[in-house]
Chimera marker file (.cmm) of the C-alpha trace (Angstrom):
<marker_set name="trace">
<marker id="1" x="0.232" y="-17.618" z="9.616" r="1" g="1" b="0" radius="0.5"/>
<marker id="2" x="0.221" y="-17.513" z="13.479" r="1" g="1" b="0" radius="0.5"/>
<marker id="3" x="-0.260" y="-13.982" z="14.757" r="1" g="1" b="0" radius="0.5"/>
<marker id="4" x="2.734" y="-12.108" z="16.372" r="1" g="1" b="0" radius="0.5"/>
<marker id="5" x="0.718" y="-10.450" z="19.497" r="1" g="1" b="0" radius="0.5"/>
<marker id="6" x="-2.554" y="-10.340" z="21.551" r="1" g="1" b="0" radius="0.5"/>
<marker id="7" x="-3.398" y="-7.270" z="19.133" r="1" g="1" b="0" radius="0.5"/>
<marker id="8" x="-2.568" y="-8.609" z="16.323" r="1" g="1" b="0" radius="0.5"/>
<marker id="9" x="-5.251" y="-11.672" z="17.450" r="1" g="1" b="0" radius="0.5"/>
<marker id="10" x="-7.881" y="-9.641" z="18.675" r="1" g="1" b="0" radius="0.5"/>
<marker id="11" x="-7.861" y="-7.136" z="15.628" r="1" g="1" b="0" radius="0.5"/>
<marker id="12" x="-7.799" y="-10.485" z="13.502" r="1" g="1" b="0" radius="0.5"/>
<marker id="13" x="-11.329" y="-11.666" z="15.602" r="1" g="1" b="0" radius="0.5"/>
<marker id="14" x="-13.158" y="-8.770" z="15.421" r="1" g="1" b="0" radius="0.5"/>
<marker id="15" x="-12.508" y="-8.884" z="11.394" r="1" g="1" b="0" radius="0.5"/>
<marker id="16" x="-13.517" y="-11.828" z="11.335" r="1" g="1" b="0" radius="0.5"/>
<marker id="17" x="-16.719" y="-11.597" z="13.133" r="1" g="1" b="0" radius="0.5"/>
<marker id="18" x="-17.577" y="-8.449" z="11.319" r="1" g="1" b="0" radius="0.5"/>
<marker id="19" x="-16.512" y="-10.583" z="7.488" r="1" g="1" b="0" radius="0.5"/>
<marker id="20" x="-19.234" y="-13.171" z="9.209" r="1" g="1" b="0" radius="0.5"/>
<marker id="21" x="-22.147" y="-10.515" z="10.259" r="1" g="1" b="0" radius="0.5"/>
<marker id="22" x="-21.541" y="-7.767" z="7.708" r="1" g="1" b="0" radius="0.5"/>
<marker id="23" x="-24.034" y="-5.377" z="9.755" r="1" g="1" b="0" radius="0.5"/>
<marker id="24" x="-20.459" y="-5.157" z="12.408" r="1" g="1" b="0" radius="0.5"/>
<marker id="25" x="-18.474" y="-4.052" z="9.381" r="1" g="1" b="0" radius="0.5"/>
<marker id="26" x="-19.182" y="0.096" z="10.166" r="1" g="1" b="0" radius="0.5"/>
<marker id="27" x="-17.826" y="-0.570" z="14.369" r="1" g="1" b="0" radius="0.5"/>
<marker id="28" x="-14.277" y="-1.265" z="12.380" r="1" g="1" b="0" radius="0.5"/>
<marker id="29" x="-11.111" y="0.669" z="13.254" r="1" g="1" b="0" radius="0.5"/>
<marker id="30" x="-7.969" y="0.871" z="12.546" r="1" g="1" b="0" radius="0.5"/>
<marker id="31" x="-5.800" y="-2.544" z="12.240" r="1" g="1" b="0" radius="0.5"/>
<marker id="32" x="-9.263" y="-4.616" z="12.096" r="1" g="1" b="0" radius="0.5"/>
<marker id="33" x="-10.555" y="-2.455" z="9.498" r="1" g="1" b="0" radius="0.5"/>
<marker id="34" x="-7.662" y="-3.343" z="7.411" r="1" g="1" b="0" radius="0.5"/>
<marker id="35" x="-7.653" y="-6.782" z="7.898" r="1" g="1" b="0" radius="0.5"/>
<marker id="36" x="-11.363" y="-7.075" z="7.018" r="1" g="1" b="0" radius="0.5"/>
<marker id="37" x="-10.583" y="-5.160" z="3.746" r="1" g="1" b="0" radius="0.5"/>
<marker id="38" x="-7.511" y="-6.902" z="3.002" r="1" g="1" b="0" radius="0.5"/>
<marker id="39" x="-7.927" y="-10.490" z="4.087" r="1" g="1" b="0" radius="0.5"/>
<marker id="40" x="-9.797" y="-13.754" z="3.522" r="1" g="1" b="0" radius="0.5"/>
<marker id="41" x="-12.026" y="-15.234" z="5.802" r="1" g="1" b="0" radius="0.5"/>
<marker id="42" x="-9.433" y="-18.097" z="6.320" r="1" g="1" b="0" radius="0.5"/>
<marker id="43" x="-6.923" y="-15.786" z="6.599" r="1" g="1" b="0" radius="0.5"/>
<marker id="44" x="-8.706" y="-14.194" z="9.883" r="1" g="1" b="0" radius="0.5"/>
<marker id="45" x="-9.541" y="-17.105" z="11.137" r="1" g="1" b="0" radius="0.5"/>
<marker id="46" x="-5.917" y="-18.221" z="11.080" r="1" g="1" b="0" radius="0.5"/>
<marker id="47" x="-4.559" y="-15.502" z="12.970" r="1" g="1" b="0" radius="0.5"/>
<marker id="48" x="-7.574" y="-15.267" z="15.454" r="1" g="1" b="0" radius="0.5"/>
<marker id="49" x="-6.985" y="-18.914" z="16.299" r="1" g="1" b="0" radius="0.5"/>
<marker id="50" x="-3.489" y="-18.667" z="16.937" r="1" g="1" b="0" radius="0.5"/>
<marker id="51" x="-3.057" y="-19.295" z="20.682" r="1" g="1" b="0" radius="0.5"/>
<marker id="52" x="-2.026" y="-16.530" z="23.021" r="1" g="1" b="0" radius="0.5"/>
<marker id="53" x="0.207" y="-17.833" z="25.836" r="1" g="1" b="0" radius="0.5"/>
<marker id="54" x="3.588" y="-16.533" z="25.650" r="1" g="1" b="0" radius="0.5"/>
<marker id="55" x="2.449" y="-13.958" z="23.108" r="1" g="1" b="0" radius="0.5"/>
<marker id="56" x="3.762" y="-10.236" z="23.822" r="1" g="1" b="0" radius="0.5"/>
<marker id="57" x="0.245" y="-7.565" z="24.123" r="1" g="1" b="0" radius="0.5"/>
<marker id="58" x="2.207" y="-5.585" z="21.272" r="1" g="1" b="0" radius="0.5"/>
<marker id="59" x="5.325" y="-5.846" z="19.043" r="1" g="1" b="0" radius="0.5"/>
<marker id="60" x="6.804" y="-2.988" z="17.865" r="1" g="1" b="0" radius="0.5"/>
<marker id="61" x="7.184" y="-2.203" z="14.308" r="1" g="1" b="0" radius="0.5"/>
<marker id="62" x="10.744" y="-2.985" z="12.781" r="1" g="1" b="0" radius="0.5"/>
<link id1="1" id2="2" r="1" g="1" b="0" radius="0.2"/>
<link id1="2" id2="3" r="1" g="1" b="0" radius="0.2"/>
<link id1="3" id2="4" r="1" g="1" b="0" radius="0.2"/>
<link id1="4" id2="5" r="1" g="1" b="0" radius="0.2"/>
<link id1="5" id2="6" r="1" g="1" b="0" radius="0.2"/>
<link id1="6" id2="7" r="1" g="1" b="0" radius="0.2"/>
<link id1="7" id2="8" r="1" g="1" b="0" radius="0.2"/>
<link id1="8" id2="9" r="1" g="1" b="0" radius="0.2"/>
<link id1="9" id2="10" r="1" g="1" b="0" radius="0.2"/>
<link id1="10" id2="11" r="1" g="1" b="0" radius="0.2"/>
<link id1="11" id2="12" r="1" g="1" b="0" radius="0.2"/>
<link id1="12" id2="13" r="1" g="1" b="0" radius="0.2"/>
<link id1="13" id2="14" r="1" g="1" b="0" radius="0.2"/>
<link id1="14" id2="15" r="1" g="1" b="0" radius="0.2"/>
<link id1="15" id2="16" r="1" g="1" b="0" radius="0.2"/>
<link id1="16" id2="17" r="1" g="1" b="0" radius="0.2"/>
<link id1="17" id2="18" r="1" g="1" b="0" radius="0.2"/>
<link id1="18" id2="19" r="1" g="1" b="0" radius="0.2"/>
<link id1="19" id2="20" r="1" g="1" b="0" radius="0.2"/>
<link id1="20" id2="21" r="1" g="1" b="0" radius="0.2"/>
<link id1="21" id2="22" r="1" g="1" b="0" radius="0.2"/>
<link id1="22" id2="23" r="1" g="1" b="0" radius="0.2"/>
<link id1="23" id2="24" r="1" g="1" b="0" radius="0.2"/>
<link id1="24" id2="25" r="1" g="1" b="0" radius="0.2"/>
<link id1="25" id2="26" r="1" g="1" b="0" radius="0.2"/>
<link id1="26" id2="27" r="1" g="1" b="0" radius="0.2"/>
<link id1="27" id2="28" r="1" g="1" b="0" radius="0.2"/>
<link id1="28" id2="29" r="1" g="1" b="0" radius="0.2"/>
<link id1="29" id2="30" r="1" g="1" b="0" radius="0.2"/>
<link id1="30" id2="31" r="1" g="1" b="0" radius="0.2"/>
<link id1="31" id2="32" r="1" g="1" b="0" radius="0.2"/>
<link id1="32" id2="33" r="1" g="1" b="0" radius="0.2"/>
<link id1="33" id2="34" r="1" g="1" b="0" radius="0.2"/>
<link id1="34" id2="35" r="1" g="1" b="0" radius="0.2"/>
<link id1="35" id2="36" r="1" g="1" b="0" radius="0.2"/>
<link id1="36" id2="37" r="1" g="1" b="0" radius="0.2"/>
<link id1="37" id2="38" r="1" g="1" b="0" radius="0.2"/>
<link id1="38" id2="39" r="1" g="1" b="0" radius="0.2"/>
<link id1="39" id2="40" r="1" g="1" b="0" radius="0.2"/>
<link id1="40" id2="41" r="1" g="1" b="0" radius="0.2"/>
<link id1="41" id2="42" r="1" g="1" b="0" radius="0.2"/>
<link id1="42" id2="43" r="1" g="1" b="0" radius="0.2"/>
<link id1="43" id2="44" r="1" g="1" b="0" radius="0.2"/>
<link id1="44" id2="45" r="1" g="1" b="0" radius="0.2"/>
<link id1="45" id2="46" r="1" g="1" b="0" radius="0.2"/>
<link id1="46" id2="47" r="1" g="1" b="0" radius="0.2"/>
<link id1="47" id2="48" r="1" g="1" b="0" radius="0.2"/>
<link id1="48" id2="49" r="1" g="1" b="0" radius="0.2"/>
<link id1="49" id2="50" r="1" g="1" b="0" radius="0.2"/>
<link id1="50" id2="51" r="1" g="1" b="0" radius="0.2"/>
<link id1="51" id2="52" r="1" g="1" b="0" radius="0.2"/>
<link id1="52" id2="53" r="1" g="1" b="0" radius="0.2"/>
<link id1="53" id2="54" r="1" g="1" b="0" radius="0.2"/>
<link id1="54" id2="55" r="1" g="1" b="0" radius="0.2"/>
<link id1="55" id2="56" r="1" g="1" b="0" radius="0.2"/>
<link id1="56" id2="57" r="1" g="1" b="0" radius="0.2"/>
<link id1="57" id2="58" r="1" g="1" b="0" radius="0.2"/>
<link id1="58" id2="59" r="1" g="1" b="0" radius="0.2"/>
<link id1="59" id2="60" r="1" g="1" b="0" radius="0.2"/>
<link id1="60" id2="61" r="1" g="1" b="0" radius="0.2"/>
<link id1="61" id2="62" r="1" g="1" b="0" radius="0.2"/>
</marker_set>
């Protein structure tokens, strides 16, 4: 699942670096936080490896 944003990516990394060094896990906020809770490793790592050209720095919710 490619991510639909530069957030969306970036929130995605930062879960996944905090699901990979669980000491990072309290710096969590908001989206990331979720994602880290909600998500698989591969899941994060999906969405942080999505590339970013072309990609909007936010979408709006529908």
């Amino acid at each position: 699942m490619p991510a639909k944003s530069k957030a969306q990516q970036k929130a995605a990394g930062a879960a996944l670096s905090a699901k990979r060094d669980s000491s990072r896990k309290r710096t969590l906020k908001g989206a990331s936080k979720e994602m880290f809770e909600t998500m698989t490793e591969k899941e994060l790592s999906d969405l942080a490896s999505t590339k970013h050209k072309g990609k909007p720095e936010h979408v709006d919710k529908v």
